[in-house]
N, C-alpha and C positions, 0 to 999 in steps of 0.2 A: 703458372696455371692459367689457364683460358678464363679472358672474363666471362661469369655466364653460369660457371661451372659448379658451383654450389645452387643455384637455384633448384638442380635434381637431384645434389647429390650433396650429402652435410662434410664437413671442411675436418680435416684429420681430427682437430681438438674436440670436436662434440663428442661428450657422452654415450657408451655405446647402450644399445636398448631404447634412447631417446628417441622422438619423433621428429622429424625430419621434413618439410619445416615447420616451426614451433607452429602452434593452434591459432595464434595469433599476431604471425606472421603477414603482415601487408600483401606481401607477393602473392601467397598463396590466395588470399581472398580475389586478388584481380587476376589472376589465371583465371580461376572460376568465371568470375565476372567475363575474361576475356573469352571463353571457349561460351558460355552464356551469347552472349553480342555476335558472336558468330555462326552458333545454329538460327539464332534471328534471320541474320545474313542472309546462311543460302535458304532458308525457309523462303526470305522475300525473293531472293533471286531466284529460285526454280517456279514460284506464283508470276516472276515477272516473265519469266520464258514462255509458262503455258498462256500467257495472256497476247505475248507477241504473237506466238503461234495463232491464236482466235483472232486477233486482229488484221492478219496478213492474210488467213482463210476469209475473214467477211470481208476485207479489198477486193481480194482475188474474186470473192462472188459477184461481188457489186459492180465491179470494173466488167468483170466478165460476161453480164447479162445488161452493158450499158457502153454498147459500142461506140453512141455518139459521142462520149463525156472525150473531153482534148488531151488527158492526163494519162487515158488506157492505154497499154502497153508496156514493156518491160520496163520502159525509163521512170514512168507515172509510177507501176507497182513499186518499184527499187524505193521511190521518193518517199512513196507514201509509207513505205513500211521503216524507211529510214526514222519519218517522222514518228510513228506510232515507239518504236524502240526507246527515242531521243527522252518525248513525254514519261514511258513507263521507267526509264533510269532515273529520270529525274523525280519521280513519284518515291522510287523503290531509295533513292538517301535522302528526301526530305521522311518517308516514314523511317529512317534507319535512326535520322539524328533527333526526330519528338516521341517516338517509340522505342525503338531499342534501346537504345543507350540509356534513358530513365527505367527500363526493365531493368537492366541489366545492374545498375548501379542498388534497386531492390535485392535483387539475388545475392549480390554482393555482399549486403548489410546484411542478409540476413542468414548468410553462412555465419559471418563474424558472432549475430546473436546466439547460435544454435553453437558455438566455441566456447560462450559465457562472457563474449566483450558488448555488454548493454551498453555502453560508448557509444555504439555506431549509430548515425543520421543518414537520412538520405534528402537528399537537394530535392527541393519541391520543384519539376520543371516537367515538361512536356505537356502531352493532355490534361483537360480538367480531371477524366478520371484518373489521370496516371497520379494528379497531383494529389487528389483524394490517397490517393493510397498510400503515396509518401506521409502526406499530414499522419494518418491512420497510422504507419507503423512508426513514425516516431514519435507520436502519443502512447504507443506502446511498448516501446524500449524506455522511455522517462518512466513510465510506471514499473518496467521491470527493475530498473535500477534504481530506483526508490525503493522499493518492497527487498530487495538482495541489499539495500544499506540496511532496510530496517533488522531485516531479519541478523545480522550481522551485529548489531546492536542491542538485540534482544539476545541473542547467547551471551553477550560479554556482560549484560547490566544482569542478567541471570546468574552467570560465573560470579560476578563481584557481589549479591545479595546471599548467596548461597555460603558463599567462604566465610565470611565472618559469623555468623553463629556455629559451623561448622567448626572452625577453630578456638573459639572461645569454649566448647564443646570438648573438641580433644584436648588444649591445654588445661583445666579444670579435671577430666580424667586421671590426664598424665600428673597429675599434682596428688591426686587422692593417692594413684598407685605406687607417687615414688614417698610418699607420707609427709609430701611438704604443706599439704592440706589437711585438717583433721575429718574422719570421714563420719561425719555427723549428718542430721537429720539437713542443713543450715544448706550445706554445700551440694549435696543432693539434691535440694529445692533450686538451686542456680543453674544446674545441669538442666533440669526438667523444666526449666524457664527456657531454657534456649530451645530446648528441642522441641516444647508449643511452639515458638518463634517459627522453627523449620516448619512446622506442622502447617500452620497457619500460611507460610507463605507457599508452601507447595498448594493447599487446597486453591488460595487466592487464583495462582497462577492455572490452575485448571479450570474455576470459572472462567477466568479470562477468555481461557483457550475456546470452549465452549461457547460463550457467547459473542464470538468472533466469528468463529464457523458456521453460527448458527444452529449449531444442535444442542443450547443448553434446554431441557424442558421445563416448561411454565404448568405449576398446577394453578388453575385460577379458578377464583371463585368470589362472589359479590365481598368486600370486606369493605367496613368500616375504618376509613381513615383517621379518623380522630382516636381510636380507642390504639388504631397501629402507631399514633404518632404519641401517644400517652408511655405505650406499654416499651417504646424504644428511649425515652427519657428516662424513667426509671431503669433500664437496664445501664445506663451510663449515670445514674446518680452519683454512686462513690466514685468514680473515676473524676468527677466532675469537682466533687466536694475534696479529694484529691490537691485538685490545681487550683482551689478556692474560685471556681467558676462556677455559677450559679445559669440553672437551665429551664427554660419559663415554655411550656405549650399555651400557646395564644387560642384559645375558643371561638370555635369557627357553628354559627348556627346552620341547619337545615345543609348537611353537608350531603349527596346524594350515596349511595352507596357504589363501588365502582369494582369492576370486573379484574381482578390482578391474582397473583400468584403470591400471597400475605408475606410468604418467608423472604420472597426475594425484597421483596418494597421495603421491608422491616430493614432488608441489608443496605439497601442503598441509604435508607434515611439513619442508619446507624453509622455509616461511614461519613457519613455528611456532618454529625452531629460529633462523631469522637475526630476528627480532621479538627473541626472547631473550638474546643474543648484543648485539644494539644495545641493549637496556634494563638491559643489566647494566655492574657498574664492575669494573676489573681485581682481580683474584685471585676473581672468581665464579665460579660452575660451573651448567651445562645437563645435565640428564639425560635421555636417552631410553631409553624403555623400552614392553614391550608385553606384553599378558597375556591367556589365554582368561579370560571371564566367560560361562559360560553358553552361549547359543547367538551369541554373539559376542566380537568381537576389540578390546582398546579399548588404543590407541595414549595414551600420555602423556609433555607435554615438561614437565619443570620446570626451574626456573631458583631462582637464591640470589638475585635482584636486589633493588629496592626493595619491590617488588611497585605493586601499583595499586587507586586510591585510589576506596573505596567507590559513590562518586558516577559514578566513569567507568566501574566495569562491567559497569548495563545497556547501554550504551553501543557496547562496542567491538567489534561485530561488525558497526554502521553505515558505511555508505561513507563517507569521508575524514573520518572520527571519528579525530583524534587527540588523544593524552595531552599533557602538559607537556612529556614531555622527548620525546615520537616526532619522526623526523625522517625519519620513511618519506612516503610518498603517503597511506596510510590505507586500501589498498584489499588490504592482503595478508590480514587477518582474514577480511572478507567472502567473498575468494574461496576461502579455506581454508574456513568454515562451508558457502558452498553447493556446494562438491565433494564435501563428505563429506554433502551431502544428498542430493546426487545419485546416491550411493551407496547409501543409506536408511539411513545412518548416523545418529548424534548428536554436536554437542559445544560444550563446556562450559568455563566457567575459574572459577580458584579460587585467592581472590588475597590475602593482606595485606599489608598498608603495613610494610615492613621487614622482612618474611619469607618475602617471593617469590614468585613466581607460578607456577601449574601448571594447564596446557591438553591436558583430555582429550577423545579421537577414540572413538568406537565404531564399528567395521564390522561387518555379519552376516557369519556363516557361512555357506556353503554347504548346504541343505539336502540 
């Protein structure tokens, strides 16, 4: 067979119905690229002709209406126009090799992106603006291919939180119905514990979704932090007295009243407070407390726990990023950070290995 011969044509073994060549196929992206570099080509070559052409008409005028000059006549014209050619080739591939070719190597990459290979770079070379662009599009192929790992990982950490209640679900069914279960009030209560669990994590993961996008809505209205950070201790008291964790709001005077959305602030300081509460060991203690800083309100929980270990906390504000000992879902941090973004807040943790952890909120003020 002719070397050569598959580049048009797929080689007996390929698959029939298959695409011919594969989407991500080298060759095929520098065809492109090549038949790319070559409408450049004669682009510049027919701008170089019509220039000759102008060039060799204002000799021709110039010589023409300046009989003295020593150069007029056919041998002068021939010269000059030799010259005028020699410069404009020489222009037409100094622009072919700092223009074209960094075009062309763009087009290139960015069939490959529009294939779905975010892989592709392009060599920062030719003009500044050419090189702006290269930087530009491979700042934007890293984020494509960041965001297609993430998402890619959010199905699968989704797939793995979903299955285990799921099956602890149908195997507890499947036990009632085959009678190796007795089907009492007891076992029923076990079923409907896990399916809260799903409950719980399906809602979880649509705040998420929502305040990601930005279209979670905020009812806001002046509320009293201290009386929110009160009424969210009490709602984890027996959880608390549970794990023999004791949970103290620290009394903050002359606290201003501040513009929020009550339910959602209530959720972030509840996640912050049962996060603490699970990661702590009996006889620990959870503090909340809140304080003006300026033209803002910064809510802080601390805890006496283990605290948490270096490496995990750039970490823990990632979806189903969990620690060694977390036994949550992993998605109470995330949605506590982007409630309080969505506030135009900030926050932050601050943690040692054996001297515990403390997770501070800032909300504005009202101007």
């Amino acid at each position: 067979m002719r070397r050569g011969h598959w580049r048009s044509h797929p080689p007996p073994w390929w698959p029939a119905g298959e695409q011919w060549p594969p989407a991500h196929h080298p060759g095929r992206h520098w065809r492109r690229r090549s038949r790319f570099v070559w409408k450049i080509a004669l682009l510049l070559a027919l701008v170089l002709a019509l220039s000759s052409v102008g060039m060799a008409t204002l000799v021709s005028l110039v010589f023409g209406h300046a009989p003295r000059v020593a150069v007029a006549g056919p041998t002068g014209l021939a010269l000059a126009a030799l010259v005028v050619v020699t410069g404009l080739a020489l222009v037409f591939l100094a622009a072919m090799r700092r223009i074209g070719l960094p075009m062309g190597d763009v087009v290139s990459a960015a069939d490959r992106v529009a294939s779905g290979d975010f892989s592709a770079r392009v060599p920062e070379r030719g003009p500044p603006f050419l090189r702006a662009v290269s930087r530009a599009f491979n700042s934007m192929t890293t984020r494509l291919s960041e965001q297609d790992r993430q998402r890619r990982d959010l199905m699968a950490d989704i797939a793995h939180e979903l299955r285990t209640p799921l099956a602890v679900v149908q195997g507890r069914l499947e036990g009632l119905l085959d009678g190796v279960y007795p089907r009492d009030d007891a076992r029923l209560a076990e079923v409907l514990e896990e399916t809260q669990l799903l409950a719980r994590l399906v809602e979880d993961l649509g705040t998420l979704a929502h305040s990601e996008r930005g279209s979670l809505g905020l009812r806001k209205e002046p509320t009293d932090l201290g009386v929110l950070l009160g009424e969210a201790a009490r709602a984890l008291a027996s959880e608390a007295a549970s794990q023999g964790v004791t949970v103290q709001v620290e009394e903050a005077a002359d606290l201003p009243l501040v513009d929020v959305d009550p339910l959602r602030i209530r959720e972030v300081v509840t996640n912050l407070v049962a996060n603490a509460i699970r990661h702590s060991q009996a006889g620990a203690s959870v503090f909340i407390g809140a304080e003006r800083r300026a033209d803002r309100i910064a809510v802080r929980v601390r805890d006496t726990g283990p605290g948490i270990a270096a490496a995990d906390l750039p970490r823990i504000f990632e979806r189903f990023h969990k620690g060694g000992r977390s036994r949550g879902s992993g998605l109470g941090l995330p949605i506590a950070r982007n409630l309080v973004v969505a506030h135009g807040g900030e926050i932050g943790v601050d943690s040692e290995v054996g001297r515990g952890t403390t997770v501070t909120f800032t909300l504005p003020l009202p101007t």
